[in-house]
C-alpha positions in Angstrom: 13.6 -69.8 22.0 10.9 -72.3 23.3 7.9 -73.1 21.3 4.6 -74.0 23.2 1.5 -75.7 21.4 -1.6 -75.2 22.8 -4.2 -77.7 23.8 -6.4 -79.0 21.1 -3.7 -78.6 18.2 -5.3 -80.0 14.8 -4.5 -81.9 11.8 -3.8 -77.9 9.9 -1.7 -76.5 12.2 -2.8 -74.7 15.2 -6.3 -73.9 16.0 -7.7 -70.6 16.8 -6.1 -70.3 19.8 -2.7 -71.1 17.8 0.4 -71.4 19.4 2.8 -68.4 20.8 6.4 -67.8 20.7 7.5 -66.3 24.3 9.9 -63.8 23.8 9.8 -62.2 27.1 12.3 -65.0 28.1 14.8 -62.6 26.3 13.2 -59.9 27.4 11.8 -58.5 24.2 8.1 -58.0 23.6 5.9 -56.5 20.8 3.8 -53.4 20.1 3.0 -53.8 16.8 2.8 -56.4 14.0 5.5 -55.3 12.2 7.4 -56.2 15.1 7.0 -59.9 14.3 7.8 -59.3 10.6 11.7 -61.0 11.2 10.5 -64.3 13.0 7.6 -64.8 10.0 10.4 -63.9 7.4 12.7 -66.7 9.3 10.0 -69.2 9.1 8.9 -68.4 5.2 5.8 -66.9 6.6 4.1 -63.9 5.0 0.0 -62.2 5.5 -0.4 -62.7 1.9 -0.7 -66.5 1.8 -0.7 -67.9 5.4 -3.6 -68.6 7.5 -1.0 -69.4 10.8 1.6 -66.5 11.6 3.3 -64.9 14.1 1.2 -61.9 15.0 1.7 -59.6 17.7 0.1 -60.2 21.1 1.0 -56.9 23.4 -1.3 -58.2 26.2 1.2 -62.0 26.3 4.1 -59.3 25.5 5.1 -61.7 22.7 4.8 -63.0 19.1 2.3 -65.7 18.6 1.4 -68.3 16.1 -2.2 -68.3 15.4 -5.0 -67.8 12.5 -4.5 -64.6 11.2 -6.4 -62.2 13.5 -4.4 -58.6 13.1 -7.4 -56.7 14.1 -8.0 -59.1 17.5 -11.6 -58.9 16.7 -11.7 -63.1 17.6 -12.6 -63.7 14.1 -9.6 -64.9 11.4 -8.6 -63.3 8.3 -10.0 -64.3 4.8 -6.6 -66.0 3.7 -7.6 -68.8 7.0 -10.3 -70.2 4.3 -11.0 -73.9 4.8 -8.3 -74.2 7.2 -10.3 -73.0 10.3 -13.5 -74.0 11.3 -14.8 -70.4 11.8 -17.3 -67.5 10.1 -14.3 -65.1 8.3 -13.3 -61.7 9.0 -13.8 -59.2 5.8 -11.3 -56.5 7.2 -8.4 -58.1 8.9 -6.4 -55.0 9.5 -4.5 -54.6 12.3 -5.3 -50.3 12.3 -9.3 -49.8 11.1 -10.4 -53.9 11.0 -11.9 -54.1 14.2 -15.3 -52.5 12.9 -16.3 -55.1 11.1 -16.8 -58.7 11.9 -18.9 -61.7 11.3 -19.3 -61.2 15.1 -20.8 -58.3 14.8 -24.7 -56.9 14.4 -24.9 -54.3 11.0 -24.6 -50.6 12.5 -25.7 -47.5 10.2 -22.4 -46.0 9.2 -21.6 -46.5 5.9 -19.8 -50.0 6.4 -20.6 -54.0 6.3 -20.4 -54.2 9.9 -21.3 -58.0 10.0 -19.0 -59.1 7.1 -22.1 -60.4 4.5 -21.3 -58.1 1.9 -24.0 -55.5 2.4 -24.1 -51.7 3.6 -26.2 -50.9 6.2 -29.0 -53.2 5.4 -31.8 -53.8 7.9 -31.1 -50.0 9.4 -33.5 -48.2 7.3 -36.5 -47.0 8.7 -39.7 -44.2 8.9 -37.9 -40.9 8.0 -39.0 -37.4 8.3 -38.6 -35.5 4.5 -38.1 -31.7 4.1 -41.9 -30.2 3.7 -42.9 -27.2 2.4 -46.3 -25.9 1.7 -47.3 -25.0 -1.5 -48.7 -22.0 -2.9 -51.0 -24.4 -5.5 -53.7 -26.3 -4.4 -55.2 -29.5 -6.6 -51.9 -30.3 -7.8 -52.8 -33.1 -10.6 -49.1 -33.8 -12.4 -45.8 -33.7 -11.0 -42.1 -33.9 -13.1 -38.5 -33.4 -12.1 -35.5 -32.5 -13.3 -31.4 -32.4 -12.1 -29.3 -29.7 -13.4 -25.4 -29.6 -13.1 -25.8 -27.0 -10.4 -26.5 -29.7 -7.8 -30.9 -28.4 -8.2 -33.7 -30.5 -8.1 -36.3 -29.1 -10.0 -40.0 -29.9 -9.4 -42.7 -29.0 -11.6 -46.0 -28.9 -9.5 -49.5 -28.4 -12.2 -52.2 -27.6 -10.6 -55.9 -27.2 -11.6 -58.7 -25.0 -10.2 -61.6 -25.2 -12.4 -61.0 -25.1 -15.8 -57.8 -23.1 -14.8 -54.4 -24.9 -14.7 -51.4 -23.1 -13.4 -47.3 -24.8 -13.0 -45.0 -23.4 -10.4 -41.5 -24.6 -10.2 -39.3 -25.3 -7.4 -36.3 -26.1 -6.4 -34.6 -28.4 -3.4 -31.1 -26.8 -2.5 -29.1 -27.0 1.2 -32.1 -28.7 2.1 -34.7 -26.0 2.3 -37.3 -26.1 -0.6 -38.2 -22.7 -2.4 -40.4 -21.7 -5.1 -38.5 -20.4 -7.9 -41.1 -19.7 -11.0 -43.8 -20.8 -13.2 -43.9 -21.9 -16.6 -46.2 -20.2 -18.6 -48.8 -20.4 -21.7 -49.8 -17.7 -23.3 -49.8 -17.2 -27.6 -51.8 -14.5 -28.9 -51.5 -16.4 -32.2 -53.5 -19.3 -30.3 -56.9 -20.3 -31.2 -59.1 -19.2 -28.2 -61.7 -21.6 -27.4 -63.0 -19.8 -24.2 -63.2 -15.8 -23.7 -63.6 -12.9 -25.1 -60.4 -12.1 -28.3 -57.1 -11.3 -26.8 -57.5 -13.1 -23.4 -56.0 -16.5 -24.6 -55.1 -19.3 -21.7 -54.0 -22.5 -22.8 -54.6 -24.7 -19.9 -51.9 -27.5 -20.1 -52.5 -30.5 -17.4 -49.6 -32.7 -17.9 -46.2 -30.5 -17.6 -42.7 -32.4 -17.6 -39.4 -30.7 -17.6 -36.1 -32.6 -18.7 -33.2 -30.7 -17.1 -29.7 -31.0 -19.0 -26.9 -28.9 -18.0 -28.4 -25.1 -17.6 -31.0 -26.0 -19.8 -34.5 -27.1 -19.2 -36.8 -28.3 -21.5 -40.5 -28.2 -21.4 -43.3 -29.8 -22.8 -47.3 -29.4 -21.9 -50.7 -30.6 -23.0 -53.4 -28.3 -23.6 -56.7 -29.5 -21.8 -58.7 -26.1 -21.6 -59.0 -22.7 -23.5 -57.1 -24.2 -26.7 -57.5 -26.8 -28.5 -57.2 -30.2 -26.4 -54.3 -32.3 -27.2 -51.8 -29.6 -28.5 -48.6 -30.0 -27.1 -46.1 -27.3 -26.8 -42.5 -27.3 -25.9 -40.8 -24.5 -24.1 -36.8 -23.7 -22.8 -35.4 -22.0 -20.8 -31.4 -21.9 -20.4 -30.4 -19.7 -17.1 -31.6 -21.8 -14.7 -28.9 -21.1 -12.3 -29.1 -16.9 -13.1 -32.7 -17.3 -12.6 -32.8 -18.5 -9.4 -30.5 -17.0 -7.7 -32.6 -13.7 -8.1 -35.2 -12.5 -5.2 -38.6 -14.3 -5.4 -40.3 -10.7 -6.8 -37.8 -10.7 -10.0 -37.2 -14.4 -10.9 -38.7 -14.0 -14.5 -42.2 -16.4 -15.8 -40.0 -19.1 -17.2 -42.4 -19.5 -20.3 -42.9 -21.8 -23.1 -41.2 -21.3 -26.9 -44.2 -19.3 -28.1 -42.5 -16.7 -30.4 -40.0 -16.8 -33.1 -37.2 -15.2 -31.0 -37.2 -18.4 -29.6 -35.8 -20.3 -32.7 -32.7 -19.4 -34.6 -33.4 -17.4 -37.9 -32.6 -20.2 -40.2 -34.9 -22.8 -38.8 -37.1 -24.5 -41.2 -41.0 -23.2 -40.5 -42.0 -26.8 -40.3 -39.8 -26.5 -37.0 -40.8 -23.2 -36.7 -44.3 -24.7 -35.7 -43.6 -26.2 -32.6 -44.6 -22.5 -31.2 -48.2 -24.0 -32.1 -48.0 -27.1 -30.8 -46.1 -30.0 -31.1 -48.9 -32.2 -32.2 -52.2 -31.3 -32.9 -54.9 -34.2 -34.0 -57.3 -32.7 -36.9 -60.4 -33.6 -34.4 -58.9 -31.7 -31.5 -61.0 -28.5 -32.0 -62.6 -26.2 -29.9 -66.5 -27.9 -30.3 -64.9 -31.0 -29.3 -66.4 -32.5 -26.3 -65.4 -35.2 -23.9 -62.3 -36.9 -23.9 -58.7 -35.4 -24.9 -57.9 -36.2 -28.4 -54.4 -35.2 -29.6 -50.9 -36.0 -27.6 -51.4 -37.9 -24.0 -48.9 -39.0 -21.5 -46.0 -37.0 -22.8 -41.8 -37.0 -21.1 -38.8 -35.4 -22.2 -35.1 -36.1 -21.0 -32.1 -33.8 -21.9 -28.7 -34.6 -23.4 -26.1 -31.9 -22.4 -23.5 -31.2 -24.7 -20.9 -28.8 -25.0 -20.2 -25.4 -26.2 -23.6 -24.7 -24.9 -25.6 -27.1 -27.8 -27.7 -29.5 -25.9 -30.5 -31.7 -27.4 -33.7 -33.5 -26.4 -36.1 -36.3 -26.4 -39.5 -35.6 -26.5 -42.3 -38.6 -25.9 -46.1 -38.9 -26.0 -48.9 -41.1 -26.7 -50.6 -40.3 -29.7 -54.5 -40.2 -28.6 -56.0 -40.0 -25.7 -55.5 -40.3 -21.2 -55.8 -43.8 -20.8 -56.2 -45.6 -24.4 -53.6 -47.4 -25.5 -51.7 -45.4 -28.7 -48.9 -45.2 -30.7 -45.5 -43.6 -28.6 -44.2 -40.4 -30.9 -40.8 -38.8 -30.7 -39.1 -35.8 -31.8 -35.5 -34.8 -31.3 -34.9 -30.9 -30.6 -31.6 -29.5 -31.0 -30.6 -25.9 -28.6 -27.7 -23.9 -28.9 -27.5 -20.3 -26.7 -30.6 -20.4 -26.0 -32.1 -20.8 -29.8 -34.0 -23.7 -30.8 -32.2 -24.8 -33.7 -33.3 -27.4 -35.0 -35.8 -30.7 -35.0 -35.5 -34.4 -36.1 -37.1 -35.1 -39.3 -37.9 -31.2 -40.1 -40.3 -31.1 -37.3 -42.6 -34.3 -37.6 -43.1 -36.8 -34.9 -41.9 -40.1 -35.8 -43.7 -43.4 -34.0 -40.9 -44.7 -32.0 -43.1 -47.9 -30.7 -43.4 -51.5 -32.6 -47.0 -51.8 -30.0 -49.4 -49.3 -28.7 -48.1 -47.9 -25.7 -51.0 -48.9 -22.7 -52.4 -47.4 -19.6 -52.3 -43.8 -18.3 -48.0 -43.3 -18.0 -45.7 -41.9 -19.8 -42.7 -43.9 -21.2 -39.9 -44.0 -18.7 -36.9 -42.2 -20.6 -33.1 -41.8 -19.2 -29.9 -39.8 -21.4 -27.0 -41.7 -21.2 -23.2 -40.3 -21.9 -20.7 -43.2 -21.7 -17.7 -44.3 -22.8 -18.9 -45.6 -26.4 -22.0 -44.3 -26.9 -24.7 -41.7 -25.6 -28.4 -41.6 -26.4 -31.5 -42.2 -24.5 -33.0 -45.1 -23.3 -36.7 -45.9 -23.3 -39.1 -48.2 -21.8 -43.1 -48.5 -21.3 -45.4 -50.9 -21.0 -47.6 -52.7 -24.0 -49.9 -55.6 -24.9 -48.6 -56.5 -20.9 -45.1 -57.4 -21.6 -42.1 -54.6 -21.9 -41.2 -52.4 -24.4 -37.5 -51.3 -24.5 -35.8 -48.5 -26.7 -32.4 -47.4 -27.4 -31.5 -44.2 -29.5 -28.4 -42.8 -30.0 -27.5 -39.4 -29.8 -28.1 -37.2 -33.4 -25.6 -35.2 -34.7 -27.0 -35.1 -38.1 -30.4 -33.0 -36.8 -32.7 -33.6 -39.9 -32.0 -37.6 -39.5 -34.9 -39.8 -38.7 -34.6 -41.0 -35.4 -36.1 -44.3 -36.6 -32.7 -44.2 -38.8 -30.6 -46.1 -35.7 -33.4 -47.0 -33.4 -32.7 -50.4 -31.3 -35.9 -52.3 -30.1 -36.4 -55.1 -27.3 -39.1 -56.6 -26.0 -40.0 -58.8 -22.6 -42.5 -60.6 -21.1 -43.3 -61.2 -17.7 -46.4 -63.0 -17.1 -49.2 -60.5 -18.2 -50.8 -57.5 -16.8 -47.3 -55.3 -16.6 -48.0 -51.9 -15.7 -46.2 -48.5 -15.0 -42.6 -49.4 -16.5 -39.8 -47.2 -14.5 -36.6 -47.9 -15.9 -32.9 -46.2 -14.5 -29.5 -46.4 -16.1 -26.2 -46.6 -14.5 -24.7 -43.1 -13.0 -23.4 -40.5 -17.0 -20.2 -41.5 -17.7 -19.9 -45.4 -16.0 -19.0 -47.7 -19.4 -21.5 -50.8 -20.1 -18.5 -53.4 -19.2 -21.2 -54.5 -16.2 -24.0 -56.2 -17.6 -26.2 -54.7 -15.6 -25.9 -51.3 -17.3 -29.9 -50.6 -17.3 -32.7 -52.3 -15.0 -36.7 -51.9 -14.7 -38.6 -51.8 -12.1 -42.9 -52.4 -12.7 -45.9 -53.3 -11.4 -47.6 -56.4 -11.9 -51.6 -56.7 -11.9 -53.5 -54.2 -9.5 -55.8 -54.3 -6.2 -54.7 -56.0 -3.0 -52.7 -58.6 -5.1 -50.3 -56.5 -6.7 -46.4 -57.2 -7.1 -43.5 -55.3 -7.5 -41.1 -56.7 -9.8 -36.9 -55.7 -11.1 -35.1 -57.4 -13.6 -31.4 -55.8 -14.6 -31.3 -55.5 -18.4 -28.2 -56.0 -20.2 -27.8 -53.7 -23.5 -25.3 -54.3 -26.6 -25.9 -52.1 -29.8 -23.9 -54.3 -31.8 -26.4 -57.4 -31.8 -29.7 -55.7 -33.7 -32.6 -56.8 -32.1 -30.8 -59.2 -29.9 -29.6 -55.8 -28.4 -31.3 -56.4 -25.2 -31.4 -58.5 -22.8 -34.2 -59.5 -19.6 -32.2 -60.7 -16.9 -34.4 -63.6 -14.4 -37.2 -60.6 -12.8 -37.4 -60.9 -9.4 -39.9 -60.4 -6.5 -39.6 -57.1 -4.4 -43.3 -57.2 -3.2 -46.0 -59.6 -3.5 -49.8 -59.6 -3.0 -49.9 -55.8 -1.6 -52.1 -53.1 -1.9 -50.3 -51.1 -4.5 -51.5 -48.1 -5.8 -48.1 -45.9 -6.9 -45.2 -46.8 -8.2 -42.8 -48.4 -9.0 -40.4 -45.4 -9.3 -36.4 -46.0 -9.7 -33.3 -44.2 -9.5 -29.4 -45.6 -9.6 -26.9 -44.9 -7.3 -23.6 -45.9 -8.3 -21.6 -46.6 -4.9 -22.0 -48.0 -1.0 -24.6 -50.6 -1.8 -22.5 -53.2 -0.8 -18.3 -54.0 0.5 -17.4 -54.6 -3.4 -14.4 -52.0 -4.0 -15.4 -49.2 -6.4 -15.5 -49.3 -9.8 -16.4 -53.1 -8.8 -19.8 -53.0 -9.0 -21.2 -51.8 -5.5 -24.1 -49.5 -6.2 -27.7 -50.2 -7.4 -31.0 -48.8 -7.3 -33.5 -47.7 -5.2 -37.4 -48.8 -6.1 -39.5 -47.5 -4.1 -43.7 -47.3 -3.8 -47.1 -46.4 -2.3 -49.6 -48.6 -0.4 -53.1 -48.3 0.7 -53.9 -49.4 4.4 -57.0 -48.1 5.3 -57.2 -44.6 5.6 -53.4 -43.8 4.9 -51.0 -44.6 2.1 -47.4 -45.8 3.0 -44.4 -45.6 0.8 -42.0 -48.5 0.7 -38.7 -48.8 -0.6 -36.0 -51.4 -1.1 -31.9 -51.5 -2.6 -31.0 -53.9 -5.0 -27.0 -54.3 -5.5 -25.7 -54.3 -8.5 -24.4 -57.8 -8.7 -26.2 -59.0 -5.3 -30.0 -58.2 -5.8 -32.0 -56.7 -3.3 -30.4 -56.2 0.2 -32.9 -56.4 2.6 -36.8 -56.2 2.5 -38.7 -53.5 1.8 -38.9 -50.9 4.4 -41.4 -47.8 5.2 -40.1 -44.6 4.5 -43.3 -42.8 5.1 -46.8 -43.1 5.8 -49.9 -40.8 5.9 -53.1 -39.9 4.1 -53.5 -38.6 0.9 -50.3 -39.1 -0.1 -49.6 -38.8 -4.1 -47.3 -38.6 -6.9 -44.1 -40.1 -6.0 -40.5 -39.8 -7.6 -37.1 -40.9 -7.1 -33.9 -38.9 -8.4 -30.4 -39.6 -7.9 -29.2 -36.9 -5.9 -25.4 -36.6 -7.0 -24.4 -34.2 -4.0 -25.1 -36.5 -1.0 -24.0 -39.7 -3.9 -27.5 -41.2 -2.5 -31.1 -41.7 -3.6 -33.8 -39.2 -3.3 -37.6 -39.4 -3.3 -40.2 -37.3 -3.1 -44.5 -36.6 -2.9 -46.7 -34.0 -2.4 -49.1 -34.3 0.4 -52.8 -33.2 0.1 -55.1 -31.0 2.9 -56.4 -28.2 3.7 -52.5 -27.4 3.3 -51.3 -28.7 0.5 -47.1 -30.0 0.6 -44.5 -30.9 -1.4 -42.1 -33.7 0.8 -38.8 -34.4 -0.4 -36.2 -36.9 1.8 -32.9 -38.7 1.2 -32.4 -42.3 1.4 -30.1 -42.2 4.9 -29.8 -45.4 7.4 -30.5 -44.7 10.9 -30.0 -47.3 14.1 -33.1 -48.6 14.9 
């Protein structure tokens, strides 16, 4: 057998080129690598932990010894590290490598084409959302929910006059559909406007937490009742519900009778059908702003056996004023309310006042040593940060086992969005939780992210800022941040290693028209490319981001104002540019 080194042989071995074997002297060739598998075994070579083997050549019909190369793609195997002078392949095999190479310019299909250790980056670009016009016009507050059943519920409120009306919809097989409203009507209500018997509580800011098949609801009164009440509603066949014809899908309406609560609940608890919170100046003569609960949220944690509970969150005083951030705990079971933390009274959850015009940003969380919610707003310009676990003793305070955090980030921190890691993941990463906000406002606006790192078993020390970083600088900002975690195909990391992150994404005025930007951030690498538009057009308004589980990628949505009024909701999905 004759051995033949090619020119330019260095100090390591072989170069690139390497050095070859000819079998067809014997008249033997290769087809495959495992073909070569006896000569490497004769020479104590092996993939594993040599850069020079004998690797098949078909086109020199012959073994030859070179840098690892299996897939032929001209670019050598990982294992060749410091021993050739040359950018590293990160798939070397011989069947499926040859996609991906340092060589290579990043394609969008779901792979690291060009071996830096990102997906799809820089193939993101201008998409077109699903759009659906909407029967309500002058929509003023938008929430969202995502049920088990793979729905994305969307709770439009919109106000004509004095009048305020929420209609519910749903995104499924990508078509958008009207399935409801949520309702507000008590005849044991005091009615501030109207003759007796024609009560309308007109409720501006309407979330829904969705859990499971249940939804929770809350609303604050602005017109008809008295301002600042606060109700909360259920409803628990979501999935029954919608799957009826437009004409009999049932007014999903608030908690506003008894039959709503199971018999043996305290009448303190009893007296959420009036109104969650209710401030002793909030009557009907009063004039000007909203007194009573502001800004409010809720989040669901599903359970089993059909028992679910919730958080719910407001400011306590007015749109805009900074105020103390309330909780209560509710407790469901088959459709009853059955119970309320700390027999029905709202308990300040907030070491500051709570600032600005948003609601606390509020995620459940079911892992693998602990479940509870997570909370986060903005006050005195640094960062508030909350952790409560889950209740199983109902009538506990939920100030009982309440972790607090706080950080700071220059000043002027505004609309806190924080997202957790996908239900069910453990907190072994330490980036478990991360923010994103906005710093200062006008044409000199940033967005900022920081992962957060959460331990329950160090007090206050319990969490942790990691080094915020820069997403946008010195724009126009005027919506957003908002966030949403996706836990895989951010980068080439293998599952469960750490290869999702989240998607931040926001709006921008230029000119006439608003465009909505969005970025990744990995997990463990940061953010994966720069921002790019995802949209752009006027009168665009309230934006959200959801994880939408079905697709495993990020969703966002807005609702687009007109003459036709539209509610736009798109997947995060590369394209080639």
């Amino acid at each position: 057998m004759n051995v033949l080194f090619a020119a330019g042989l260095t100090a390591v071995g072989c170069t690139l080129i390497g050095c070859s074997v000819m079998l067809d002297q014997l008249d033997l060739h290769c087809e495959q690598q495992s073909d070569c598998d006896a000569l490497n075994a004769e020479h104590g070579l092996s993939l594993e932990n040599d850069c020079f083997i004998y690797q098949c050549r078909p086109d020199r019909r012959g073994c030859e010894k070179r840098a690892q190369d299996l897939d032929r793609d001209e670019s050598p195997a990982h294992v060749c590290k410091d021993k050739v002078e040359a950018s590293l392949d990160c798939d070397d095999r011989e069947d499926g490598g040859a996609a991906r190479s340092p060589r290579f310019e990043e394609r969008c299909d779901g792979q690291d084409n060009d071996c830096d250790g990102f997906i799809d980056e820089g193939t993101f670009g201008e998409m077109s959302p699903i759009s659906e016009p909407l029967d309500e016009r002058g929509v003023v507050h938008v929430s969202h929910g995502y049920s088990t059943e793979r729905h994305l519920l969307v709770a439009l409120t919109s106000k004509n006059g004095d009048k305020r009306s929420t209609g519910l919809w749903k995104l499924e097989d990508e078509e958008i559909e009207r399935v409801g409203a949520l309702a507000s009507d008590n005849p044991e209500d005091k009615n501030c406007v109207g003759p007796a018997g024609a009560i309308h509580c007109a409720f501006n800011d309407v979330v829904i937490g969705v859990g499971g098949e249940l939804m929770l609801g809350l609303g604050v009164n602005v017109v008809g009742c008295p301002k600042g009440q606060m109700r909360v509603g259920l409803d628990t066949a979501l999935a029954s519900s919608f799957d009826r014809a437009p004409s009999q899908q049932p007014t999903l309406a608030f908690a506003w009778n008894d039959m709503t609560f199971a018999p043996a609940v305290p009448p303190a608890v009893k007296k959420l059908s009036m109104g969650l919170h209710l401030d002793p100046n909030s009557g009907c003569s009063l004039s000007g702003e909203q007194s009573g609960a502001s800004a409010p949220n809720i989040v669901v944690l599903a359970g089993a056996a059909g028992t679910s509970q919730g958080l719910a969150l407001w400011r306590d005083g007015p749109v805009g004023a900074p105020a103390p951030l309330l909780g209560l705990a509710l407790w469901t079971r088959r459709g009853l309310i059955v119970d309320a933390s700390s027999g029905g009274q709202a308990e300040a959850l907030s070491d500051r006042n709570a600032a600005g015009w948003d609601p606390a940003s509020a995620s459940a969380w079911t892992g693998a040593s602990h479940e509870g919610y997570f909370i986060a707003y903005d006050a005195d310009g640094g960062i508030e940060l909350a952790f409560l676990p889950a209740l199983a003793d109902s009538p506990q305070s939920l100030t009982h086992s309440l972790k607090r955090g706080r950080a700071q980030d220059k000043t002027d921190v505004r609309h806190v969005a924080l997202a957790v890691q996908a239900r069910g993941a453990s907190f072994e990463s330490a980036r478990g939780l991360a923010a994103a906000w906005r710093l200062g406002m006008g044409d000199q606006a940033a967005i900022r992210f920081a992962a957060i790192s959460f331990d329950a078993s160090k007090g206050d020390d319990s969490f942790v800022l990691e080094e915020p970083m820069t997403l946008s600088e010195r724009r126009p900002i005027v919506e957003g941040p908002v966030i949403a975690f996706v836990p895989h195909g951010f980068t080439s990391s293998e599952p469960p290693n750490h290869d999702g992150g989240w998607f931040v994404a926001w709006l921008e005025q230029h000119g006439a028209e608003r465009h909505l930007f969005g970025v990744r951030v990995a997990e463990s690498m940061g953010p994966l490319e720069e921002p790019f538009p995802l949209f752009q057009g006027s009168n665009v308004e309230h934006l959200f981001a959801y994880f939408a589980e079905e697709a495993s990628t990020a969703g966002y949505g807005f609702v687009t104002k007109g003459q036709v009024e539209s509610l736009n909701i798109g997947a995060l999905s590369c394209r080639d540019l």
